[in-house]
N, C-alpha and C positions, 0 to 999 in steps of 0.2 A: 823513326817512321814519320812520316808527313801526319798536320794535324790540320784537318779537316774544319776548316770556319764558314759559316754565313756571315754577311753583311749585309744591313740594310741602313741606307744613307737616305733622309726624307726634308728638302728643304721644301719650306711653303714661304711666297709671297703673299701680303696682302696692300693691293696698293689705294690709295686717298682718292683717287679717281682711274674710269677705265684705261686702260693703256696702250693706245691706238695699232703701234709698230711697236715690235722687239727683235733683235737678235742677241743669242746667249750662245757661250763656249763653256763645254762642259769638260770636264778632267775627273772622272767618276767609273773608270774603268781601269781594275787593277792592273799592272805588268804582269808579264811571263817567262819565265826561263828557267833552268834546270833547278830550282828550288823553290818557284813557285807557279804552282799550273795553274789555269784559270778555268774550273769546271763547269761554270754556268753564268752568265750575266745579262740584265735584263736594265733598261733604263726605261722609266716612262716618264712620261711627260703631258699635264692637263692643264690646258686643253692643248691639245692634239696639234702639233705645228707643223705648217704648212709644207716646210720643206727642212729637210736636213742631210747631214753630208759626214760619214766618217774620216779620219786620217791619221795621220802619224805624224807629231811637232818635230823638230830639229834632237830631242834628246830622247826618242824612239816610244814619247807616251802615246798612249792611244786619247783623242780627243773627239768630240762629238758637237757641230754647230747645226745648231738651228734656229729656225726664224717664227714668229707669231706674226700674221698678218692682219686676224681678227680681234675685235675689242676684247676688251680681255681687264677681270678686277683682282683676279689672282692666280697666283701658277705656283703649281706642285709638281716638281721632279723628282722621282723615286729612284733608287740605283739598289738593288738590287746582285750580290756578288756573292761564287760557292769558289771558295779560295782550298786549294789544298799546299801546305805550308810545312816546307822543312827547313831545320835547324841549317845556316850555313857556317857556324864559325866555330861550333863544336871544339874543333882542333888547333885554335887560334892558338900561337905562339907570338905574344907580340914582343919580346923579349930577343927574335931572332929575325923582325922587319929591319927593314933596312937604315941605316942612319937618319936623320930626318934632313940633314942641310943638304944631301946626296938627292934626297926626294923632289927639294924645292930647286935645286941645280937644274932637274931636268923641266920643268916647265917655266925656268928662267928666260926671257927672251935672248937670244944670242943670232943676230945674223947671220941667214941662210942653214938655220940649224933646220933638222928634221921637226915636221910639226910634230904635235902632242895635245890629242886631243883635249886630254887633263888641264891644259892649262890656261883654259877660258873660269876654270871656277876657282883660281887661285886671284883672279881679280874683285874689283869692289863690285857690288851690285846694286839697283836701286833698295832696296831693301837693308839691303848690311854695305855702309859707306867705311872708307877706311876711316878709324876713329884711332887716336893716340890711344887711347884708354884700352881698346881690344888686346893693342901688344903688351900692355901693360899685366895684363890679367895671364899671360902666358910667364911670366916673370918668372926666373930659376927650374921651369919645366925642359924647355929647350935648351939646354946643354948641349955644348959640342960634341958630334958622335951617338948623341942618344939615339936608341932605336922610335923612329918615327910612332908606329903604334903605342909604345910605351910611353910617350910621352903625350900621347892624344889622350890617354884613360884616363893618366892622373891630372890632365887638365880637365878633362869629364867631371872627373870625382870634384875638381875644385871648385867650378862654376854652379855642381848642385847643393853644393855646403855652402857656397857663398851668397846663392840668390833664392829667394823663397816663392814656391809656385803658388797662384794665391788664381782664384777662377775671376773673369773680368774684369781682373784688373788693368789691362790694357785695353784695347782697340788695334782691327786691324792695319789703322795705318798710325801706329803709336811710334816715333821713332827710338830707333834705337839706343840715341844718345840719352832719351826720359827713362828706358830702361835701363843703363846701366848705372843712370842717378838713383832712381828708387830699387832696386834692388830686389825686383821683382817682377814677377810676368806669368804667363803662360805658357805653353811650348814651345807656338812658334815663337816666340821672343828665345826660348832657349837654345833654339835651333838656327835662330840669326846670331845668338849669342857664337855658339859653339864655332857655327862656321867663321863668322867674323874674325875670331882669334885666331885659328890655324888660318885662315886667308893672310892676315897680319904678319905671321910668322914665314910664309910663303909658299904655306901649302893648300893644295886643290881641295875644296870640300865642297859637294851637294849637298843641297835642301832635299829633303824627302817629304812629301804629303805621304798620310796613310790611315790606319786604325790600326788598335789594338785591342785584345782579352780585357775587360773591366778587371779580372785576377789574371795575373803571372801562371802561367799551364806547368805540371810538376810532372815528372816521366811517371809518378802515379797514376797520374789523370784527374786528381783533387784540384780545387783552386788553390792557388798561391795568394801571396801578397797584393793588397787592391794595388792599380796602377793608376799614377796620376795621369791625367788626360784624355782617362777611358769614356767610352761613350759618347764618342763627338771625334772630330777628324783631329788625327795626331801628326805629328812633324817631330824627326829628327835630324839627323846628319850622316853623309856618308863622306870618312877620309879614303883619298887616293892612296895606294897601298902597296904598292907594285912590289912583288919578289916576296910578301909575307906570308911564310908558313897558316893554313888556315885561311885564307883570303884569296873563296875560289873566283879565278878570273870570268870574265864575263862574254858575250859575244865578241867582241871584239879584239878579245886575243890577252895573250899575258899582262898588258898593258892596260887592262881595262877590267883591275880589281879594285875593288870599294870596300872598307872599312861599313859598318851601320854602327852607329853611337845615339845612343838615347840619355838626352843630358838629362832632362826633366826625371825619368825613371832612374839614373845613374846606372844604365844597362847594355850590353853588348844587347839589341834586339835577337832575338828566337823564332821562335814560330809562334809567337802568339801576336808577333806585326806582321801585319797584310800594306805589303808597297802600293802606294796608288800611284805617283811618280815622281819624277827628277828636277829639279831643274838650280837654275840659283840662288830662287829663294823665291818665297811664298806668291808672287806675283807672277811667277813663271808658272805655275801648277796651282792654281786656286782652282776649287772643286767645280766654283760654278759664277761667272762673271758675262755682262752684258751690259747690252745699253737698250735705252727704251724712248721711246717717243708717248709722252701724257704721265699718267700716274699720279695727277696732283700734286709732285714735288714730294711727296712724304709715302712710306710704306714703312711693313713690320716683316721683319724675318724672324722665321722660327725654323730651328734642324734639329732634327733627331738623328741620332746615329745607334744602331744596335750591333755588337758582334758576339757571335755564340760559336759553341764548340757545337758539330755536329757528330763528333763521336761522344759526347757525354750525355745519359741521360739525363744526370739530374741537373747540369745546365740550361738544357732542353723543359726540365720543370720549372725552372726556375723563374725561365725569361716566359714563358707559356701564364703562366699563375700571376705574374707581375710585370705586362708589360708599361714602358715606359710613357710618361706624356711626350706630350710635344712641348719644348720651352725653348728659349735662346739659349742655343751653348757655342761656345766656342770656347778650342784647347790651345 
C-alpha cells in the first residue's frame, strides 16, 4: 500500500543589507507518476513576489521562477508537499538485469545510431568531472558479463564501508576530487560519489534531490532504523536499467527504467524517499538558487526540512510535541 507523507521544506534568508532586485528558481515540487502521486502542494513565498511563472525543465521537473522587485532584508520560502508513496522495486531481481558492458554498448556513441535518451547522464558533468580515481573505485565489480544491477549494489555497499558520512563536513561547491581525498561527505558528495563511478564505467546515472523518513518505515508501521540525511533535503542515484525484472519503466517506454540507490543509507530507496527531481547532479535540481542585486555582500541561510508519516499516529505525536528549530542543515 502507498505510505502517505507530509513535507515541509522552510528556507529563510537574512541578508547584511536590503536587497533591491532578485530573481530565484525554485525545484521544490515533488514528481508524479505511477508510484508517486502528489496530493497537495503549496509554496509560499515572503514577501510576496511580483511575478512568477511555472514550467517544466528539459528532464520533466516541475520548477517555479520568480522575481522580488521590492526592498527586501529577508525571504522565506515555504514548500509545503502531501506525497503518497509506493514501494517500486519490491520484486527487484538484479541477478537477472542485463549484462552491464551490453548496457554501456547502448549509450555508446556510434554514428548515425538511434538516439538514447540515457545517454547524456553517462557523460561528466560539472559537478562529477571524470576523475581516474572514480574508475578506480569500481575495481573487480565490473566483470565481464556481470549483471548491470548486481554490480551497482555491491559498489553501493562498497562506497558506504569505504567513506564516512559525517554532517558539514563538506560545502556545496566542495569538489569532488577533496572528497575522495578525505574520505568523507555528505549525500550529495555520495551521490556524485556513486554516479561518478558508474559514469566511469560507462553507465548512465541520475542525480536525485529529495527527502526522506528521519526512521526507515517497517510493513508494521513502527519506526525503523534512523536514516542518515534525514531532516534536510536528501540526494541519491538512479542507475539506467533497461530489461531488469523489478525496474518498472517510466513514461517514456521500456527504455526509460531507473534503478534508485541510496549510497549514504546503503539502500535500494522505498517509500520512505519522496523524489523532488532529476537531473545530473546537484546543480541541475538545487531546491532553491538565484541571483540578487544589494544584500551587503554577506547573508545567513537557515533550512529546515520536516517529513512525517500521515498514516501514523504516534509520528503525528511525535513531530507535534517536538517540533524542530530552525538551524543550518545541509545532507
Amino acid at each position: 500500500m502507498p505510505m502517505q507523507l507530509e513535507v515541509r521544506h522552510e528556507t529563510r534568508y537574512a541578508y547584511a543589507a536590503p536587497v533591491s532586485l532578485a530573481h530565484h528558481l525554485a525545484h521544490l515540487k515533488p514528481l508524479e507518476d505511477a508510484h508517486q502521486q502528489l496530493l497537495q502542494f503549496e509554496l509560499d513565498v515572503q514577501p510576496a513576489p511580483a511575478q512568477w511563472r511555472d514550467s517544466t525543465d528539459a528532464w520533466g521537473n516541475a520548477q517555479r521562477h520568480f522575481g522580488l522587485a521590492q526592498p527586501h532584508d529577508r525571504l522565506t520560502v515555504t514548500a509545503c508537499s502531501r506525497v503518497a508513496v509506493a514501494p517500486r522495486f519490491a520484486a527487484l531481481r538484479p541477478e537477472a538485469s542485463p549484462p552491464w558492458p551490453e548496457v554501456a554498448a547502448c549509450v555508446r556513441y556510434v554514428a548515425r545510431a538511434p538516439f538514447v535518451a540515457a545517454a547524456e547522464f553517462a557523460l561528466p558533468s560539472p559537478y562529477v568531472p571524470r576523475l581516474p580515481a572514480l574508475r578506480e573505485l569500481g575495481t573487480g565489480l565490473f566483470t565481464p558479463g556481470r549483471p548491470v544491477a548486481e554490480a551497482a549494489l555491491e559498489l553501493m555497499h562498497r562506497l558506504h564501508a569505504e567513506f564516512h558520512y559525517e554532517s558539514r563536513s563538506t560545502d556545496v561547491d566542495t569538489p569532488l576530487q577533496q572528497v575522495l581525498l578525505q574520505r568523507r561527505g555528505v549525500c550529495q558528495d555520495f551521490a556524485h560519489l556513486l554516479a561518478g563511478v558508474l559514469r566511469a564505467w560507462g553507465l548512465p546515472a541520475r542525480y536525485v534531490s529529495g527527502y526522506l523518513l528521519t526512521h526507515a518505515p517497517q510493513s508494521d508501521g513502527r519506526d525503523g532504523a534512523p536514516m542518515l540525511g534525514a531532516d534536510a533535503s536528501h540526494a541519491w542515484v538512479q542507475l539506467w536499467c533497461p530489461g531488469t525484472p523489478g525496474v518498472p519503466a517510466g513514461a517514456g517506454g521500456a527504455d526509460d527504467a531507473w534503478l534508485d540507490l541510496d549510497p549514504t543509507n546503503d539502500c535500494v530507496p522505498g517509500s520512505g524517499h519522496v523524489r523532488l527531481a532529476v537531473g545530473r547532479d546537484f546543480g541541475d535540481v538545487t531546491p532553491l538558487r538565484g541571483v540578487i542585486r544589494g544584500g551587503g555582500g554577506h547573508h545567513t541561510l537557515a533550512v529546515a526540512v520536516t517529513t512525517r508519516r500521515l498514516d501514523s499516529p504516534a509520528t503525528r505525536a511525535r513531530e507535534l510535541l517536538s517540533p524542530r528549530p530552525m538551524e543550518n542543515t545541509r545532507s
